[in-house]
Structures are given as structure tokens and as C-alpha cells.
C-alpha positions as protocol buffer text, in pm:
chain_id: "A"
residue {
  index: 1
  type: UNK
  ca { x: 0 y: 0 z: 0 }
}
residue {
  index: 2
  type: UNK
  ca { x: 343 y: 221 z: -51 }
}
residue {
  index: 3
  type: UNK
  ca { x: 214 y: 375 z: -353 }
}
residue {
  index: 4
  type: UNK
  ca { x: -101 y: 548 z: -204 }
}
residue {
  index: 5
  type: UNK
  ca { x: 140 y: 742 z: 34 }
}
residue {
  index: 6
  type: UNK
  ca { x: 299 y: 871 z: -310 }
}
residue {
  index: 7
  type: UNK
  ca { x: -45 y: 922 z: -456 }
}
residue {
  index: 8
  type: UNK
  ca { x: -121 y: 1152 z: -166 }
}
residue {
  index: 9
  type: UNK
  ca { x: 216 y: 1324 z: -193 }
}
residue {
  index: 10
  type: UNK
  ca { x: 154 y: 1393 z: -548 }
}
residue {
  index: 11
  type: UNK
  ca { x: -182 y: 1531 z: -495 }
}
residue {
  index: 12
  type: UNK
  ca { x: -49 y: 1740 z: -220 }
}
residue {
  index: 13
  type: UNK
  ca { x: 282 y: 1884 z: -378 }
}
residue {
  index: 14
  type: UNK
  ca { x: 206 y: 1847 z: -764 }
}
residue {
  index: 15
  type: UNK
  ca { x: 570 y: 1789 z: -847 }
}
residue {
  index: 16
  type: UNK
  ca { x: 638 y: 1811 z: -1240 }
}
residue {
  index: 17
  type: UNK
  ca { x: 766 y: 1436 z: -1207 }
}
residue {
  index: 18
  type: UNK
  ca { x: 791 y: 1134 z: -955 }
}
residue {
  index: 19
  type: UNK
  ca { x: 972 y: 813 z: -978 }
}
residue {
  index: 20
  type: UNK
  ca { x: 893 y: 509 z: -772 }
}
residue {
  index: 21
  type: UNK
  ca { x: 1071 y: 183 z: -773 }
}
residue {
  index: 22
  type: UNK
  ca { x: 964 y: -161 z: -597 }
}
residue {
  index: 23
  type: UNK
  ca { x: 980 y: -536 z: -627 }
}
residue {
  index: 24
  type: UNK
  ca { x: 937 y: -677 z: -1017 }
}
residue {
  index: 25
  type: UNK
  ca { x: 716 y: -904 z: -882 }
}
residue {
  index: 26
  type: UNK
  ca { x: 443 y: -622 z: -862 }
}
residue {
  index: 27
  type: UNK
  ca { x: 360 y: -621 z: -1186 }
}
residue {
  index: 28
  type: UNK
  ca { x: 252 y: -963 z: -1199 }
}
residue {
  index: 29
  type: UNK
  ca { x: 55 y: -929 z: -878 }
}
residue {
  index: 30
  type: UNK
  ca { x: -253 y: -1143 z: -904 }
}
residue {
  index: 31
  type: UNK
  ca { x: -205 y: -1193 z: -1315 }
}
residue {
  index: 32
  type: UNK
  ca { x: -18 y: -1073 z: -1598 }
}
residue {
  index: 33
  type: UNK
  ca { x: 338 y: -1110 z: -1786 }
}
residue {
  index: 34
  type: UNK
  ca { x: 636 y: -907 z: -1738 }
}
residue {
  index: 35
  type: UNK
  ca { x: 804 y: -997 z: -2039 }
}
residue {
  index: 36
  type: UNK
  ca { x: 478 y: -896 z: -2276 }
}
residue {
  index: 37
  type: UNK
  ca { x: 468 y: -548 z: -2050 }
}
residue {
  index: 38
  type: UNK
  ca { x: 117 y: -690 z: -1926 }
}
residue {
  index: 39
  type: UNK
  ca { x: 42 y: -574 z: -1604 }
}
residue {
  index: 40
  type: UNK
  ca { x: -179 y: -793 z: -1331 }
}
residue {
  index: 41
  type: UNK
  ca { x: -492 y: -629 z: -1153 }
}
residue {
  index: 42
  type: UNK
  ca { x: -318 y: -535 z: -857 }
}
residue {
  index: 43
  type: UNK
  ca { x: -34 y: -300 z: -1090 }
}
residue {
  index: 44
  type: UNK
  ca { x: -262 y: -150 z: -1288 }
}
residue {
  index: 45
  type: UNK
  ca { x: -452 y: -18 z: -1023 }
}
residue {
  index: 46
  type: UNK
  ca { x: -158 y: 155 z: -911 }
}
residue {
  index: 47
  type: UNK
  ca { x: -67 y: 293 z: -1285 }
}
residue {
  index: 48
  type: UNK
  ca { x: -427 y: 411 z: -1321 }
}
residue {
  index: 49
  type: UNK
  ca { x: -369 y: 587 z: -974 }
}
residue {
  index: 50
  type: UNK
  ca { x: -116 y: 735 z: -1098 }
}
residue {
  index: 51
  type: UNK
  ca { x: -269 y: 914 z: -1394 }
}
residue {
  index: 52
  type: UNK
  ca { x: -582 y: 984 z: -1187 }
}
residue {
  index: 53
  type: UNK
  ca { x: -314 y: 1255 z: -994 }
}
residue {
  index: 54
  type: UNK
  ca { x: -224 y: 1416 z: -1361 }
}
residue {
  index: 55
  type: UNK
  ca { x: 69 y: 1193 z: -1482 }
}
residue {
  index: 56
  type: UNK
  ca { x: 137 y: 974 z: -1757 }
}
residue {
  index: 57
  type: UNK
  ca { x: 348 y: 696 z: -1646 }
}
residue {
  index: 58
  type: UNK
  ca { x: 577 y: 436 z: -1785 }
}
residue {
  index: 59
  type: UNK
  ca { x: 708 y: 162 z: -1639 }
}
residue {
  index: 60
  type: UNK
  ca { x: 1033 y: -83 z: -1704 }
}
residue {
  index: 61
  type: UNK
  ca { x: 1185 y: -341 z: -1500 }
}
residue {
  index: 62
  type: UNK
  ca { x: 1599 y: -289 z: -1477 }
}
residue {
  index: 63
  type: UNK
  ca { x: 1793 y: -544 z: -1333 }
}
residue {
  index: 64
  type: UNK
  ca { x: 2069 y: -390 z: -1102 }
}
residue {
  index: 65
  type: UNK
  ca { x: 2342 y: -595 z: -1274 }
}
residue {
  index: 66
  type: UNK
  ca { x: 2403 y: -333 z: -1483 }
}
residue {
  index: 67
  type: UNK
  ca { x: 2518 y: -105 z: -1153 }
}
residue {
  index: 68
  type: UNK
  ca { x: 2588 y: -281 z: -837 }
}
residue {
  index: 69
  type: UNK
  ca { x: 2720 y: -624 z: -759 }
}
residue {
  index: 70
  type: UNK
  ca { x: 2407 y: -839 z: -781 }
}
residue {
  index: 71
  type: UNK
  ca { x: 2150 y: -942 z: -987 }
}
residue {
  index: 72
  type: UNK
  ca { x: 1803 y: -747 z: -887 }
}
residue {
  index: 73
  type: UNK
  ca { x: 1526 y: -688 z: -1080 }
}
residue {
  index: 74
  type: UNK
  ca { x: 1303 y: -396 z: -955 }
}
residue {
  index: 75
  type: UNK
  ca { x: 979 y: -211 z: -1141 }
}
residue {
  index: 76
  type: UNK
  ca { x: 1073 y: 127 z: -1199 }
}
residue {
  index: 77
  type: UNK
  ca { x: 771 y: 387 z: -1256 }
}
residue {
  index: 78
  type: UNK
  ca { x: 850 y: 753 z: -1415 }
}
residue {
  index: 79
  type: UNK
  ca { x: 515 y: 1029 z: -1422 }
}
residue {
  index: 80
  type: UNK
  ca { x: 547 y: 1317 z: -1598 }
}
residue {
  index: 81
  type: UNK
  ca { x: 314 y: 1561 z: -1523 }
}
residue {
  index: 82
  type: UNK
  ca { x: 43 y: 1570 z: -1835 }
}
residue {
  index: 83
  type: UNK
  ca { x: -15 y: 1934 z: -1824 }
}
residue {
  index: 84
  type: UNK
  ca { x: 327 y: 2031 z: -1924 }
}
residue {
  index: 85
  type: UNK
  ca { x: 280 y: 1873 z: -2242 }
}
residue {
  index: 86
  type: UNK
  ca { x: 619 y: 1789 z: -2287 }
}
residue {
  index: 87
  type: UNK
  ca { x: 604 y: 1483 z: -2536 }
}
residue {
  index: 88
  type: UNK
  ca { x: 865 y: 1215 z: -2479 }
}
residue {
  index: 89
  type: UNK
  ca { x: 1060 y: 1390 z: -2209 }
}
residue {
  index: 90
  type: UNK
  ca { x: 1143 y: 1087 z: -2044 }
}
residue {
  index: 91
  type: UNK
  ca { x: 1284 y: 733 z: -2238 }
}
residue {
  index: 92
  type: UNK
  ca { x: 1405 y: 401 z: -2125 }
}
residue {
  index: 93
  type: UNK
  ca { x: 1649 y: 434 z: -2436 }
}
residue {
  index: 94
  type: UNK
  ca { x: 1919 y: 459 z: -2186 }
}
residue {
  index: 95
  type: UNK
  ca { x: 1852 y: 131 z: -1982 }
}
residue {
  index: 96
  type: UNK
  ca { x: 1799 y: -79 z: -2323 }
}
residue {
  index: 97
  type: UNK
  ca { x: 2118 y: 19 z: -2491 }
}
């Protein structure tokens, strides 16, 4: 229940963007496939959260391989704020490279 803390945060400070990271596993919560990008029930409901606040969001599990010494896969979530209508100001282009 992390992510309604950060739902009221963003409804009480409007920041421009948020990011929030957790366990992979919470995107296949109760259903759904990581590798297709299909989220379970219980994710979703957070996503659609999310955008009920004013963001669009994106989502992309990283493994922290890539950065640390061990092999951890966490969700990452990036909202943008939709009424700064800044089109594609944030990519995963970095990660998938």
C-alpha cells in the first residue's frame, strides 16, 4: 500500500515528475506477464492511480546488474506531469542500450 502514500504526496505537492521503484514481482501481482509489458490487476490499479493525480506513467523493470554487484530486478515507474505537455521527455532508451 506504498504507492497510495505517493499518490497523496503527489496530490499534495504536484511535483512536475515522480519516480517510484519496488519489487518486479508487482507487476505480476494477481495476473499478468512481465516480459509482454502486461500488467496484473493489482499494478494497474496503481498505474491508473497514478494518472488519476495528472501523470502519464511508464514503467520498465531494470535489473541492477548493470550497476551494483548483484542481480536485482526492480519495477521502476517515471510520471510526468500531463499538463506540461512535454512529449517524450522521459525514455528508457538509456537502460535498453
Amino acid at each position: 500500500q506504498l504507492y497510495r502514500e505517493l499518490v497523496r504526496v503527489l496530490r499534495g505537492s504536484n511535483p512536475k515528475s515522480f519516480i517510484f521503484e519496488n519489487v518486479a514481482g508487482l507487476v505480476t501481482l494477481g495476473g499478468g506477464n512481465a516480459k509482454r509489458k502486461e500488467a496484473g490487476p493489482t499494478f494497474r490499479t496503481i498505474l491508473e492511480a497514478f494518472e488519476e493525480c495528472g501523470y502519464d506513467v511508464s514503467w520498465k523493470i531494470c535489473n541492477s546488474r548493470h550497476y551494483v554487484a548483484q542481480r536485482r530486478e526492480r519495477v521502476f515507474i517515471v510520471g510526468m506531469r500531463k499538463d506540461l505537455n512535454i512529449e517524450r521527455a522521459f525514455s528508457w532508451k538509456w537502460y535498453d542500450q
